[in-house]
C-alpha positions in Angstrom: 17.2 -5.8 1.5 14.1 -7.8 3.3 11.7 -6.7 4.9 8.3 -5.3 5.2 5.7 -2.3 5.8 1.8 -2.0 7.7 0.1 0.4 6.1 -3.5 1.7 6.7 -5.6 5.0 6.1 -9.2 6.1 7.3 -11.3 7.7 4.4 -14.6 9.2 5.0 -16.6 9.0 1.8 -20.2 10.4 0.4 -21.4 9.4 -3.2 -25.0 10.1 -5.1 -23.6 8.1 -7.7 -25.9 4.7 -7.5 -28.8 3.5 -9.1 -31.3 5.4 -6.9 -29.5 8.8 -7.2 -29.9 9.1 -3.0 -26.9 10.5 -1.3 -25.1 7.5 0.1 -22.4 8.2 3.3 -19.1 5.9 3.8 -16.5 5.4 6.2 -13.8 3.2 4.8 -10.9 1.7 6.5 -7.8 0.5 4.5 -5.0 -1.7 6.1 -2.3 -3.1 4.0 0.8 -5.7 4.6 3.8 -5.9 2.6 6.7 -7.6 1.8 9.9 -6.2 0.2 12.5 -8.1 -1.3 15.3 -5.9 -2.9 18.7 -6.0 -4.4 21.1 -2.7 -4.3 22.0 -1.9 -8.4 23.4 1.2 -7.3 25.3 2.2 -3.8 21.6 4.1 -3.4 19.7 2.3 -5.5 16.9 -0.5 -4.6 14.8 -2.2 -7.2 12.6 -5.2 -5.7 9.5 -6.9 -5.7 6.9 -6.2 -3.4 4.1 -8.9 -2.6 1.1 -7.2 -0.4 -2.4 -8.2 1.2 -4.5 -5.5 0.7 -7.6 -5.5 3.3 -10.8 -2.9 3.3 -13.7 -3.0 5.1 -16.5 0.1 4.2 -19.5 0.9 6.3 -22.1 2.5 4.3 -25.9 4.7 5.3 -28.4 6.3 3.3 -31.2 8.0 4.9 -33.3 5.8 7.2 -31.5 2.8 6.1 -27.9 0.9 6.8 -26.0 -1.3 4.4 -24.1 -4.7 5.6 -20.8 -3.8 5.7 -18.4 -5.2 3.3 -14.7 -6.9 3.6 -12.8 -7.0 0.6 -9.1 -8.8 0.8 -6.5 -8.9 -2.3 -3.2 -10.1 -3.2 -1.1 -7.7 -4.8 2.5 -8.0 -6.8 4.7 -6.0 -8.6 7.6 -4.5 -8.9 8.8 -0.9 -6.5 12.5 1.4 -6.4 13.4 2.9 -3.8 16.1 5.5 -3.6 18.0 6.7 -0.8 19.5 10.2 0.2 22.6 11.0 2.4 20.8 11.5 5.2 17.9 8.2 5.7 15.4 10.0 3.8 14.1 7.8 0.8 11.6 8.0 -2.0 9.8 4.8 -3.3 7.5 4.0 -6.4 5.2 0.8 -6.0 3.1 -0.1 -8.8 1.2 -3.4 -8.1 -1.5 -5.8 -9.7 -4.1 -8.4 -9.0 -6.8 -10.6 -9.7 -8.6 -12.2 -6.6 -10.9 -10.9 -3.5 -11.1 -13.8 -1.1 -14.3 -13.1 0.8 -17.0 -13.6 -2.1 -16.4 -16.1 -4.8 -19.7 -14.1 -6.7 -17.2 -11.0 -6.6 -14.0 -11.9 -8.8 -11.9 -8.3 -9.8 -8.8 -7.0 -11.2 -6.9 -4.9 -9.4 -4.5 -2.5 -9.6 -2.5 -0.5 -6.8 0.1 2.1 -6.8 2.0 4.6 -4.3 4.9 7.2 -4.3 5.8 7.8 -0.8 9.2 9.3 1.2 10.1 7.6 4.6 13.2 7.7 7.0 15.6 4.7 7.8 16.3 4.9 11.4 18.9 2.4 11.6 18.7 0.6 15.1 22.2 -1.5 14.5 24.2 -2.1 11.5 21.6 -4.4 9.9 17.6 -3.3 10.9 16.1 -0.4 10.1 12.8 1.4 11.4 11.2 3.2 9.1 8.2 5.5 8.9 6.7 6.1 5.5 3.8 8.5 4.1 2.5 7.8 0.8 0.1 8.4 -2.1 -1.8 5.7 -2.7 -4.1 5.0 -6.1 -6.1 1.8 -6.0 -8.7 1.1 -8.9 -10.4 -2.6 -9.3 -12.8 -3.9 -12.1 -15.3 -6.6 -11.9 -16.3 -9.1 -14.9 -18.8 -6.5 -16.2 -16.0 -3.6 -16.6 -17.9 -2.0 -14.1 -14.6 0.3 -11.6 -14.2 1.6 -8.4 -11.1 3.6 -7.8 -9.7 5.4 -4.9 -7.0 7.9 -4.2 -5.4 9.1 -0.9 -3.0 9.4 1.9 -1.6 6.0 3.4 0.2 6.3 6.4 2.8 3.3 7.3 6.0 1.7 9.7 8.1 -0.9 8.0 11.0 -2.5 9.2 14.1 -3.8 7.0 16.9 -5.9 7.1 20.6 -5.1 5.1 21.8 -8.6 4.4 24.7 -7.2 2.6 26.5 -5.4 5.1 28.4 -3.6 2.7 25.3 -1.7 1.2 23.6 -1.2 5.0 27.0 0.5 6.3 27.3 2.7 3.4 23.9 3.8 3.8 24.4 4.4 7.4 27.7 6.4 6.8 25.5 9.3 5.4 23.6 9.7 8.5 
């Protein structure tokens, strides 16, 4: 299996936790590309690795005042299994990691992402697959002074996949 998801979500955020204690409003939009690689164990099976760009941009206010808004992109690796039912329907487990932010060579973090999701492969021939996918997403990253931020919601995404192994594809098919 090859192939690949775009993934984004819209959060709407509002923290007093900052230095000045001041209510502090957000809106923060997530947008995330990835690439699947995957090999069938099992006739239902995938285990795979999945490589991702993970890109955010936030827009924060405070009363009377507006902050710059920031842009934040990270690479992002791991491993993620995906099992198929009869029908199309899968679930899939992601857990990812990494260690750079692009933008601003003053901001270095760790990062770590994961999602549990269920989508539907809508099989367009005997080889490609279109498939929506709603997940849970977790993302949490740490700067050099073990200071966090972490975030958890919805991610709403549209992949599409190629069955090299025809075999595997056509018996996936069969239960639809």
């Amino acid at each position: 299996m090859l192939g690949g998801n775009l993934n984004g979500s819209y959060f709407i955020t509002s923290s007093e936790l900052n230095n000045t204690g001041e209510k502090v409003d957000g809106r923060r939009i997530n947008f995330q590309l990835q690439g699947k690689n995957g090999y069938f164990i099992r006739e239902d099976l995938v285990v795979g690795l999945d490589v991702s760009i993970l890109h955010q941009s936030t827009k924060r206010t405070a009363v009377g005042s507006e902050f710059e808004p920031s842009r934040e992109t990270f690479m992002l690796a791991g491993p993620f299994i995906r099992y198929y039912l009869l029908n199309g329907v899968f679930g899939e487990f992601t857990a990812l990691g990494g260690l750079h932010n692009f933008n601003d060579v003053n901001r270095k973090y760790k990062s770590l992402a994961g999602s549990v999701g269920v989508g539907y492969a809508h099989f367009i021939n005997e080889k490609f697959s279109l498939e929506p996918v709603l997940s849970l997403r977790y993302f949490r990253k740490v700067d050099r002074d073990g200071r966090s931020y972490q975030e958890i919601g919805p991610m709403v995404g549209f992949g599409l996949q190629v069955y090299l192994l025809r075999k595997k594809s056509h018996v996936i098919k069969q239960g639809l």
